[in-house]
C-alpha positions as CSV (number, residue, x, y, z in Angstrom):
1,X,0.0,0.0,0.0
2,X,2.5,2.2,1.0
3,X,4.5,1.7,-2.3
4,X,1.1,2.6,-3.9
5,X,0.3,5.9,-2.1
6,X,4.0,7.0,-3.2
7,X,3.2,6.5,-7.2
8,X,0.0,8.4,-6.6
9,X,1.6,11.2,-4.8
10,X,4.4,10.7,-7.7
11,X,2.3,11.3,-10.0
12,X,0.1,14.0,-8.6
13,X,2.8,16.1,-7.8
14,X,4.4,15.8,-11.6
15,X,0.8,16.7,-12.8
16,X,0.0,19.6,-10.7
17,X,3.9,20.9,-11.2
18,X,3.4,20.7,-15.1
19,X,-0.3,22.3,-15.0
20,X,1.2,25.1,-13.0
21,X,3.9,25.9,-15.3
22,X,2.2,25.3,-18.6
23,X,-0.8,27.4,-17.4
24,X,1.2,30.6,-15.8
25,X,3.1,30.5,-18.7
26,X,0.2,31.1,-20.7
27,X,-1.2,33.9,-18.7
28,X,3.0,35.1,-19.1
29,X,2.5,34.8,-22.5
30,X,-0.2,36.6,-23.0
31,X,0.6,39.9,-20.7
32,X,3.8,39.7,-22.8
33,X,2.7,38.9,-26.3
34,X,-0.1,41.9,-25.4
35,X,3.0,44.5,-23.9
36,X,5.1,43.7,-27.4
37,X,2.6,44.4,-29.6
38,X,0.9,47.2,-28.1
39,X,4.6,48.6,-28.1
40,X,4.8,48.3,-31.6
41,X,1.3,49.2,-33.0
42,X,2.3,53.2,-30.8
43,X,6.0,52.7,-32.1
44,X,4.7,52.5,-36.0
45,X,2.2,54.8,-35.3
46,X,5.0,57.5,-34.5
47,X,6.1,56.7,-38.2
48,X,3.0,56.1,-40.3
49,X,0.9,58.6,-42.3
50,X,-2.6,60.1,-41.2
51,X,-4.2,57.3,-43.2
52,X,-1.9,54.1,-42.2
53,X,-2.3,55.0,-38.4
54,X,-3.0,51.8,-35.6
55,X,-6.5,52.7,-34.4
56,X,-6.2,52.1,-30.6
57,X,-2.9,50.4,-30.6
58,X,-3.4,49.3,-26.7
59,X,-6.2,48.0,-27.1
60,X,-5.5,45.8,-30.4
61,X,-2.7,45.7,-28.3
62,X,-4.0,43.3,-25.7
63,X,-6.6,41.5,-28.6
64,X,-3.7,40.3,-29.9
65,X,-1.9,38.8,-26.1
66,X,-5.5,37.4,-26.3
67,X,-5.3,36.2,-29.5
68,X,-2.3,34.7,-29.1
69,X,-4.0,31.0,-27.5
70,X,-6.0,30.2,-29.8
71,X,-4.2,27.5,-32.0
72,X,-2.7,28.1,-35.7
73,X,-4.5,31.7,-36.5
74,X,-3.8,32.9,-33.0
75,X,-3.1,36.6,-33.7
76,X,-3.8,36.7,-37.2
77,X,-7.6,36.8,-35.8
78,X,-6.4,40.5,-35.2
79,X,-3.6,41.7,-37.4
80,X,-5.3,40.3,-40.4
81,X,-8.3,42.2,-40.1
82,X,-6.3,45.7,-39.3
83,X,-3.7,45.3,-42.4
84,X,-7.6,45.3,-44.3
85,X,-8.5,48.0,-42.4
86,X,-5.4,50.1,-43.0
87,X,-5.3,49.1,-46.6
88,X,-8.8,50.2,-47.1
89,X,-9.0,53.5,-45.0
90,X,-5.2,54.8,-47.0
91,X,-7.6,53.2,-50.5
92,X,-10.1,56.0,-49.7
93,X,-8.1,58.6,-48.8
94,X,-6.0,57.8,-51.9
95,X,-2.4,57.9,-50.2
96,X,-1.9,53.9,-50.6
97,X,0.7,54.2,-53.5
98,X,2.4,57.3,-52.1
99,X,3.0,55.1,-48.9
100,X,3.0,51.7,-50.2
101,X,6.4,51.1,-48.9
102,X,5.4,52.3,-45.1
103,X,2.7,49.6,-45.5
104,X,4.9,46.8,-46.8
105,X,7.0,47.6,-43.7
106,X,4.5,47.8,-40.7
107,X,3.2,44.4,-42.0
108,X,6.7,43.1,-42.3
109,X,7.5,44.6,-38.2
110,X,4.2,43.6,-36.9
111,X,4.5,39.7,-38.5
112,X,8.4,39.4,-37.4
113,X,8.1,41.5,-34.1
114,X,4.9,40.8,-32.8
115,X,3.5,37.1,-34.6
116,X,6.7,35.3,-35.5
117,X,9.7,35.9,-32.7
118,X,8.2,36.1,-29.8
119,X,5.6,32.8,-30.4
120,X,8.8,30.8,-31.7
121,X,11.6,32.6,-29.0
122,X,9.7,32.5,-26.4
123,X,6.4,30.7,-25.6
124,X,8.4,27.4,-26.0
125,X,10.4,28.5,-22.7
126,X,7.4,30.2,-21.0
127,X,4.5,27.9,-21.6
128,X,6.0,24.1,-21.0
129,X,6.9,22.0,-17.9
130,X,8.7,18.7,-18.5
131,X,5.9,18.1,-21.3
132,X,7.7,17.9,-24.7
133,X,7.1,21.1,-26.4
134,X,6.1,19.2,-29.5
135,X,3.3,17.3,-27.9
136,X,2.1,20.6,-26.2
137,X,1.9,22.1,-29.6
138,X,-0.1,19.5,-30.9
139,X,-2.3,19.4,-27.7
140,X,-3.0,23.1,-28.3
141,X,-3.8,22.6,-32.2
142,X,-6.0,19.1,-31.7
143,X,-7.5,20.4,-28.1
144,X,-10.0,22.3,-29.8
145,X,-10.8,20.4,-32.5
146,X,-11.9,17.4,-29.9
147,X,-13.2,19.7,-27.4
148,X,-14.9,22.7,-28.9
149,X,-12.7,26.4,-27.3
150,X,-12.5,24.7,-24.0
151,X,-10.0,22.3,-25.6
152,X,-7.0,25.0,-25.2
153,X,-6.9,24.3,-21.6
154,X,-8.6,21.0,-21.4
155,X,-6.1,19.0,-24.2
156,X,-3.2,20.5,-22.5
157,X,-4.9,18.8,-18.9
158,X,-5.6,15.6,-20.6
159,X,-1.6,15.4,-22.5
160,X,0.0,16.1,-18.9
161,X,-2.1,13.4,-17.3
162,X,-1.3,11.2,-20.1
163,X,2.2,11.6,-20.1
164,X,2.8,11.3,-16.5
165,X,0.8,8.3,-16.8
166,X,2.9,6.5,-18.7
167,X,6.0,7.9,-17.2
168,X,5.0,7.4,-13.4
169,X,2.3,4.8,-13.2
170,X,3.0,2.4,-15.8
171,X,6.6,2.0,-14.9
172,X,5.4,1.4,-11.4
173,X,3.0,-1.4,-12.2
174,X,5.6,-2.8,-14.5
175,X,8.0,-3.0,-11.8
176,X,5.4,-4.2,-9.4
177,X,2.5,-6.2,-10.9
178,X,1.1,-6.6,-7.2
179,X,0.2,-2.7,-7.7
180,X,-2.6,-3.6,-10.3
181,X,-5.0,-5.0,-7.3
């Protein structure tokens, strides 16, 4: 019995360790994903014509801290939507060619700075326990398909019960069949 109770706590202590640190680094993802970007929506803002300005940059600021959980799109869900925006408003006011090259540029500093580095740099470092990263990813991107919007948190949950399963438990019962009864 004793040897029993020791897996279990084992195993609950490995599961609550790696829910801790996967889920606070989410919330430290997003805070930081939302500070980059709101950074530099104002920073190209200083720089961009009447027409080709960031409509509430703090605000799509933190949309896009928001934005960054959801699986595959993640921030797109926001930036895609202003480039249109921004394209159509400079359209209208008929400044689009003049600053064509401004445009190519803030897409090109919001996709590197605020989509591409931090996500690759640093949510692998912020968001992951002793869970292979890879696994996690895929947890993120097939949670929701399984599980509706809930499935962001809830396949991560089920892939760190999983894995310590059959890192902690199974090896235990291996090593002692008597543990099965």
């Amino acid at each position: 019995v004793h040897e029993h109770g020791d897996m279990l706590l084992r195993y609950a202590r490995a599961v609550d360790e790696d829910l801790e640190k996967i889920f606070f680094g989410n919330i430290l993802c997003i805070i930081f994903f939302a500070i980059v970007a709101a950074f530099v929506f104002n920073l190209l803002n200083v720089f961009a014509p009447p027409a080709m300005r960031i409509p509430s940059p703090i605000l799509l600021g933190m949309l896009c801290g928001v934005s960054a959980l959801v699986p595959v799109v993640g921030m797109y869900i926001v930036t895609v939507p202003l480039f249109l925006f921004i394209l159509a408003r400079s359209l209208i006011a008929g400044t689009l060619f003049s600053n064509l090259l401004f445009f190519i540029a803030m897409v090109a500093a919001v996709v590197l700075f605020v989509q591409t580095l931090p996500d690759f740099v640093l949510r692998p470092f912020m968001a992951r326990g002793k869970v292979n990263t890879g696994l996690l990813m895929f947890a993120y991107i097939l949670g929701p398909i399984v599980f509706g919007i809930a499935g962001l948190f809830i396949g991560a949950i089920v892939l760190v019960l999983l894995t310590h399963y059959f890192t902690i438990v199974l090896p235990s019962i291996a090593k002692n069949p008597d543990l099965e009864h």
